[in-house]
C-alpha positions as CSV (number, residue, x, y, z in Angstrom):
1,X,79.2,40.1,-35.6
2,X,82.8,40.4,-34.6
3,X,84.3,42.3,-31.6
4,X,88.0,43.7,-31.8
5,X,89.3,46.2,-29.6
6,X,91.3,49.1,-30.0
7,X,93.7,51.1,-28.2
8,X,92.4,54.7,-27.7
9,X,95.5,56.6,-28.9
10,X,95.0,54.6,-32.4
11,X,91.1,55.7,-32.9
12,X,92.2,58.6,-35.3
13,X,93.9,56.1,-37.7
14,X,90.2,55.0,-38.8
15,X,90.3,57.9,-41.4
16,X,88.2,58.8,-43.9
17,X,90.1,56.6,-46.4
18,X,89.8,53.5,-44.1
19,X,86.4,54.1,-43.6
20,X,85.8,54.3,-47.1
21,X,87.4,51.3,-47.8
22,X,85.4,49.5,-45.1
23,X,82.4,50.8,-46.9
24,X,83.4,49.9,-50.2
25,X,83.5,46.0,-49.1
26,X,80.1,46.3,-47.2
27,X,81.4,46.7,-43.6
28,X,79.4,47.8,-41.2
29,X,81.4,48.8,-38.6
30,X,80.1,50.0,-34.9
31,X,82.6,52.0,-32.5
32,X,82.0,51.7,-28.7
33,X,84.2,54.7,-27.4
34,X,83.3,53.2,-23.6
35,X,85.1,50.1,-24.1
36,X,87.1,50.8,-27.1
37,X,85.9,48.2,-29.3
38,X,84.9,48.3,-32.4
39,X,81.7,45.6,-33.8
40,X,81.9,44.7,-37.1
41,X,79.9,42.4,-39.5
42,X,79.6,41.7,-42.9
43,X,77.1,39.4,-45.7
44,X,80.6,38.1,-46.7
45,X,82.4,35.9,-44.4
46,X,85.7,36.2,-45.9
47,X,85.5,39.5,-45.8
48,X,84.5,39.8,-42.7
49,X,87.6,37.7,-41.6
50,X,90.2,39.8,-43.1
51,X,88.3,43.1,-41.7
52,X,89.1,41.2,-38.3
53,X,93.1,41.4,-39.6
54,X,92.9,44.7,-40.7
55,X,91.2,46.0,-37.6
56,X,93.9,44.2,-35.3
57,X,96.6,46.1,-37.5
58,X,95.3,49.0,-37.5
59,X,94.2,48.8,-33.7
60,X,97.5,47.8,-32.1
61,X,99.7,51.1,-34.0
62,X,102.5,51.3,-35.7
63,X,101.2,49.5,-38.9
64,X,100.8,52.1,-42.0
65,X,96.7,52.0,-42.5
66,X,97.8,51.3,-46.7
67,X,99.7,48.0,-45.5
68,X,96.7,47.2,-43.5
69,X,94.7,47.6,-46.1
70,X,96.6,45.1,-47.7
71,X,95.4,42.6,-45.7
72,X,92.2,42.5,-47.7
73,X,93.3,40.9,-50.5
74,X,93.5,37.6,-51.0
75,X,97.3,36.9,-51.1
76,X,97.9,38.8,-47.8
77,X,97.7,37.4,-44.3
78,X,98.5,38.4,-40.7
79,X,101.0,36.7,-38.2
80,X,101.2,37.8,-34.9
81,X,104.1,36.3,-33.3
82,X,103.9,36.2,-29.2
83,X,107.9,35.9,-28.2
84,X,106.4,35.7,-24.5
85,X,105.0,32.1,-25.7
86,X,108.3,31.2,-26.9
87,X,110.8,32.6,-23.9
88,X,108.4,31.6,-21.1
89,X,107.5,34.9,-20.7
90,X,110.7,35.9,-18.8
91,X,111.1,40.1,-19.5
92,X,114.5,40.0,-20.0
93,X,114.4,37.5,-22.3
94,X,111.8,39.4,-24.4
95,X,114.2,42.6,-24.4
96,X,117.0,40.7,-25.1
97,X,115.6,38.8,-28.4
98,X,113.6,41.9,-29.6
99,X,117.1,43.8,-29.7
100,X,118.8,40.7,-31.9
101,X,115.6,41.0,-34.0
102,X,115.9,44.6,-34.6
103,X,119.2,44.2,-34.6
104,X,122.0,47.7,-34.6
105,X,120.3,50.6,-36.1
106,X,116.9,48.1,-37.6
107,X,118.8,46.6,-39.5
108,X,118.2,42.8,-39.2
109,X,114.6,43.8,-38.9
110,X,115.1,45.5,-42.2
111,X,116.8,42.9,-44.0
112,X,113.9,40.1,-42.7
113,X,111.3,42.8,-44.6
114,X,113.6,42.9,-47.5
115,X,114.2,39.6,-48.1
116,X,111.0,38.2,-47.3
117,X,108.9,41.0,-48.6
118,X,106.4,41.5,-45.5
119,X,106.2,44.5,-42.9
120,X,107.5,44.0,-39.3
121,X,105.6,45.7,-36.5
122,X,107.1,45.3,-33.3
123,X,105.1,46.0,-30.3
124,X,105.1,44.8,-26.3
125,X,106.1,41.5,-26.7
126,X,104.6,40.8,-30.4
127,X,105.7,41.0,-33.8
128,X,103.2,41.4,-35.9
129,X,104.1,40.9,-40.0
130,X,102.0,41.6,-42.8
131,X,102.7,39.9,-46.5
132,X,102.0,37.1,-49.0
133,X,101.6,33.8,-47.3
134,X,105.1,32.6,-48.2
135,X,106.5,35.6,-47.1
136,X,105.3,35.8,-43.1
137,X,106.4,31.7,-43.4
138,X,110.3,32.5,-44.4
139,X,110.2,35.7,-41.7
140,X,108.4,33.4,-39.1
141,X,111.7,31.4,-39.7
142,X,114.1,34.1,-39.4
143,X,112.3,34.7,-36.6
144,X,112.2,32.2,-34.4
145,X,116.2,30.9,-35.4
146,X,116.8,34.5,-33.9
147,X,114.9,33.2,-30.9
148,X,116.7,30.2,-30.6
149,X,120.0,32.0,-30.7
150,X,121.1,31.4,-34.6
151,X,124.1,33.6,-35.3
152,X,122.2,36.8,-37.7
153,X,124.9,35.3,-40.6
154,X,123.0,31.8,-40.6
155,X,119.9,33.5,-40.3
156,X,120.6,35.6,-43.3
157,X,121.8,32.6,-45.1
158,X,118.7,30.6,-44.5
159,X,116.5,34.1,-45.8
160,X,118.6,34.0,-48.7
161,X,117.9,29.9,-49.5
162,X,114.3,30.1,-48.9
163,X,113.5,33.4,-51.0
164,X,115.5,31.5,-54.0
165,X,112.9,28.4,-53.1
166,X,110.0,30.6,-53.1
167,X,111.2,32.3,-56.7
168,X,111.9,29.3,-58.4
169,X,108.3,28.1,-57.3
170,X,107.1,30.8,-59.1
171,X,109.0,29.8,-61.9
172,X,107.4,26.3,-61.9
173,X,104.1,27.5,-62.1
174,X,104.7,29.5,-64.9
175,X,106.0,26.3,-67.3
């Protein structure tokens, strides 16, 4: 049995569709309102360790419950990335790098999800991003060369090179 906790204002996200898809999988799945956990367990263990990355999508906010859902397939993973590892946990810092990340009006964040494919949920001091292993890799990249202080331009360039690496990958395995 796994324990993953939940912030009270996201309890109503656990609808009756995510329920049903916890169901469907053989979750059994235990709220405690007190502590506001939820206890989970399952006869599969993969299963239940992508429930465990579904529940800590759907139990920090922000993250659509379909692109949680995601998360139980096979091709999909999680990355939570804690920029308070990376800038010794100095605030300002934090601020300052989750502004370059989002960049004016979202949109380096949204040219990281369109390039790379994943969804970007920003939160506190994390960035959580949800896609296909190779995916979450490239935007981890993007990522932390934004943290290091890589002009957006170079950043762009090196999303750019490595989708092209990833597609013609793809076209390898299909030869």
């Amino acid at each position: 049995m796994q324990i993953v906790g939940i912030e009270k204002r996201n309890l109503k996200r656990f609808s009756t569709a995510v329920m049903t898809e916890f169901r469907k999988r053989g979750l059994k799945l235990e709220f405690n309102p007190k502590d506001l956990t939820v206890e989970f367990e399952s006869d599969d263990a993969f299963v239940e360790l992508k429930a465990k990355d579904v529940l800590t999508a759907l139990g920090i906010g922000g993250v659509n419950y379909r692109e949680a859902l995601r998360l139980f397939s096979e091709e999909y993973i999680l990355k939570i990335v804690d920029l308070s590892d990376i800038t010794n946990d100095r605030e300002r810092d934090i601020h300052r790098i989750m502004a370059r990340i989002i960049g004016t009006d979202g949109k380096t964040k949204l040219i990281i999800e369109q390039i790379t494919e994943v969804s970007m949920t920003i939160k506190d001091d994390k960035i959580y991003v949800i896609g296909t292993l190779e995916g979450v890799h490239l935007a981890s990249e993007a990522i932390e060369s934004i943290v290091r202080g890589a002009e957006h331009r170079k950043v762009y360039r090196l999303l750019e090179a490595g989708r092209r690496k990833i597609k013609e990958e793809k076209m390898k395995l299909w030869r």
